[in-house]
C-alpha angles and dihedrals in degrees: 000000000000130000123215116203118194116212097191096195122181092259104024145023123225131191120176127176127208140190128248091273096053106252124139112253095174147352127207126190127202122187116222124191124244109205126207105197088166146010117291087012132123122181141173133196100237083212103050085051091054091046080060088051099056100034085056086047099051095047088042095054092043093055100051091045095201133084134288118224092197145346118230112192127195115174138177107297137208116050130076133279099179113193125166135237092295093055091246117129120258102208127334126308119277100218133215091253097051110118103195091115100055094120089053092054083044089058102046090049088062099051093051092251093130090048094057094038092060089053091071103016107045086218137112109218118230128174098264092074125090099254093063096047101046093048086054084046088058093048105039099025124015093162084071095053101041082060087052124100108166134011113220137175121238093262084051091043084058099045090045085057086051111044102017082239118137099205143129129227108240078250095065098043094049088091129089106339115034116098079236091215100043086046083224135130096243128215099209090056084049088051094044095061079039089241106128074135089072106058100096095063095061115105135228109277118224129186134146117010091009098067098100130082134161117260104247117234099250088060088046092065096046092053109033098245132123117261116265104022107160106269107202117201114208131197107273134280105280093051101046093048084059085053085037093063098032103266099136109126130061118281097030120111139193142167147212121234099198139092091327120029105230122193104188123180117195116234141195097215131358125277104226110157094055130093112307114241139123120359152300119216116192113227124196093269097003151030134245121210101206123181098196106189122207094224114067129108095003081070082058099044080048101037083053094046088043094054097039093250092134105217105318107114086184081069088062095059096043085056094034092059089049085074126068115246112268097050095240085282099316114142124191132201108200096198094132099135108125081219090057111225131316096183139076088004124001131230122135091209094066117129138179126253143166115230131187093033125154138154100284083066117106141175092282096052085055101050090045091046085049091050083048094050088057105041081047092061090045087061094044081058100053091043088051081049087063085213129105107207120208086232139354113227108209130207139170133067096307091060087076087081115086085186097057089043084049089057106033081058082059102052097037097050090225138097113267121219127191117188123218102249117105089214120035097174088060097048087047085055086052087052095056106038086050086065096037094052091051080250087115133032099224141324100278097052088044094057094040090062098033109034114083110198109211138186115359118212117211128210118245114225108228089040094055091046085052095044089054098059086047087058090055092046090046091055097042084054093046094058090044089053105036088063081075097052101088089050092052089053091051090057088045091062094044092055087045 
């Protein structure tokens, strides 16, 4: 029997079905539409996303032409996918990436909120997690909150679809809300945002032993299953693609080179009394310190439009090698989020920037300048992590280019290995529903027989000394420039 597995990402839905062995036996992709109905803010139709869902499934399951024992899901977390009693949507999603509030982060920040929050959560709270939106719902628009029953992410949206089960992985519900080592939603957390309002939104949480529910009949018949087949929800996406690449003990690293760039360490226990910064995510036996950061693929899409490359991000790299490392002196700071950065620091009034251009300067130095940007934030990640890993294992879209792994070992320090699957998070999913499903004794044995690690890219010594001197140069202009960020938001508000 075969086994489909469903990766719903912010800008496209994969499903991809796989025999018994694990291998992959085919992959379908399904674009979905982020809308932007106002500045700073990102939005999705939940059913145009399920419509995805079911539209990936079906092709999937035609094209293998045997039966699936069971279906596992991950999805994008964070954000808010608010649906009333009767499980329908009560307005569009508010994604992780949405900005709008920013202020209240801003707030909190002052009176020291985020700070003791951290102490029990492990997470920095952005504008792009539930607390924050909700707490802009209850001020902009309470009618929409007053319709709303439960607040999802868009792993538990799906699921809920499945199975008619309003529920959370232990993973989504880690931010902002959960006491991360008692794996508990927890009331002072709630009384500290000053949202025990809020309480009866949150959904049930499930993790190990509780992942599994039966497909309802009305989801049967869209996708061309039998009713009940067994409907796995893993954790989401950032934390399957780490099991999906092998990352599953404390130590190792990974990270995902997609619309966020995610640079994610695997702990034993939570680290609670160090800087605060980026987030923990709580897994069925571990944790998982992640610094997701909100600029990521969207530098590359504009890097390519910028530079007159279409819409091919291959192009960037080609321009990007013709150029020696090191950009002739040109630094980038790839902070073009509209809702500024939330890892390995957060301020929602960050903004890019090139420094150190002149003349001499030409399209190569700044795509190579751009592919830098990014691999030095990388390296900022895995510093705030306080950990060195032996290796940093890379999936996502951007993984595809040999040139920008080349250059992220370089400026990491650290061989780079890319495994051989096109979609990690999927293959994650397939991890996890294996053992959920008594198929598979545990994680690591799982990974162990399914994950195929591929080409390894070496650092090259004088490139790494180099890079390291750049790191210290691209901190020292960040916090240059970062002292003008609150004056050019001012003059953003002012053209608004």
């Amino acid at each position: 029997m075969a086994v489909v597995c469903v990766d719903a990402g912010t800008t496209m839905i994969k499903a991809v079905g796989y025999g018994d062995d694990g291998a992959e036996l085919a992959v379908e992709r399904q674009n979905t539409t982020v809308r932007n109905p106002a500045p700073g803010h990102a939005e999705q139709d939940p059913a145009e996303v399920w419509q995805a869902v079911v539209r990936g499934v079906r092709r999937v399951i035609e094209r293998l032409g045997t039966p699936v024992s069971h279906l596992a899901l991950t999805a994008q977390g964070d954000g808010s996918w608010l649906v009333d009693a009767a499980g329908e949507p009560t307005g569009p999603a508010i994604l992780w990436n949405d900005g709008r509030a920013g202020s209240i982060v801003e707030r909190w920040a002052r009176g020291g909120v985020l700070e003791e929050a951290f102490r029990r959560n492990g997470s920095l709270t952005f504008a792009g997690l539930p607390n924050a939106i909700l707490t802009w719902l209850r001020e902009h628009d309470p009618d929409r909150l007053a319709r709303s029953a439960a607040t999802l992410t868009c792993g538990g949206w799906i699921f809920l679809r499945l199975t008619g089960e309003p529920v959370a992985d232990l993973s989504d519900g880690s931010a902002p809300f959960m006491d991360i080592r008692e794996r508990a939603y927890s009331d002072e957390l709630l009384a500290l945002y000053g949202m025990e309002w809020a309480r009866p939104l949150l959904p049930e949480l499930r993790g190990d032993g509780r992942r599994v529910a039966p497909l309802t009949a009305s989801a049967a018949r869209e996708l061309g299953l039998p009713e009940g087949t067994p409907v796995v929800l893993a954790p989401y996406d950032v934390a399957s693609t780490a099991i999906g690449v092998g990352a599953v003990e404390a130590g190792q690293a990974c990270t995902i080179l997609g619309t966020t760039l995610c640079t994610e360490i695997v702990l034993d226990e939570p680290l609670l009394d160090t800087n605060p910064s980026g987030l923990t995510v709580a897994l069925d036996r571990r944790y998982l310190r992640a610094f997701p950061t909100l600029a990521g693929g969207q530098v590359i899409d504009w890097a390519c439009r910028m530079l007159g490359l279409g819409g091919d991000p291959a192009a960037l790299s080609v321009l990007a090698e013709r150029c020696a490392p090191g950009a002739d002196g040109l630094l980038f700071l790839p902070y073009l989020s509209p809702a500024g950065e939330r890892a390995p620091f957060l301020d929602p009034r960050a903004r890019g920037t090139f420094l150190g251009l002149c003349v001499d300067h030409d399209r190569e130095h700044l795509a190579r300048a751009v592919l830098e940007g990014l691999c030095l934030v990388i390296r900022d990640c895995l510093t705030a992590s306080g950990e060195r890993p032996v290796e940093l294992r890379v999936s996502g879209g951007g993984s595809a280019s040999a040139a920008w792994l080349r250059m992220l070992a370089d400026v990491i320090g650290v061989p780079v290995v890319r495994t051989t699957d096109a979609e990690a998070g999927a293959r994650g999913a397939f991890i996890v529903g294996a053992v959920a499903t008594g198929r598979a004794a545990g994680e690591r044995e799982a990974a162990d027989a399914y994950v195929r690690p591929g080409e390894v890219f070496t650092p090259d010594p004088g490139n790494a000394e180099r890079y390291a001197r750049t790191y210290e140069a691209f901190l020292e202009a960040r916090g240059a420039t970062a002292a003008a960020w609150p004056t050019l938001a001012t003059l953003r508000e002012e053209a608004e």
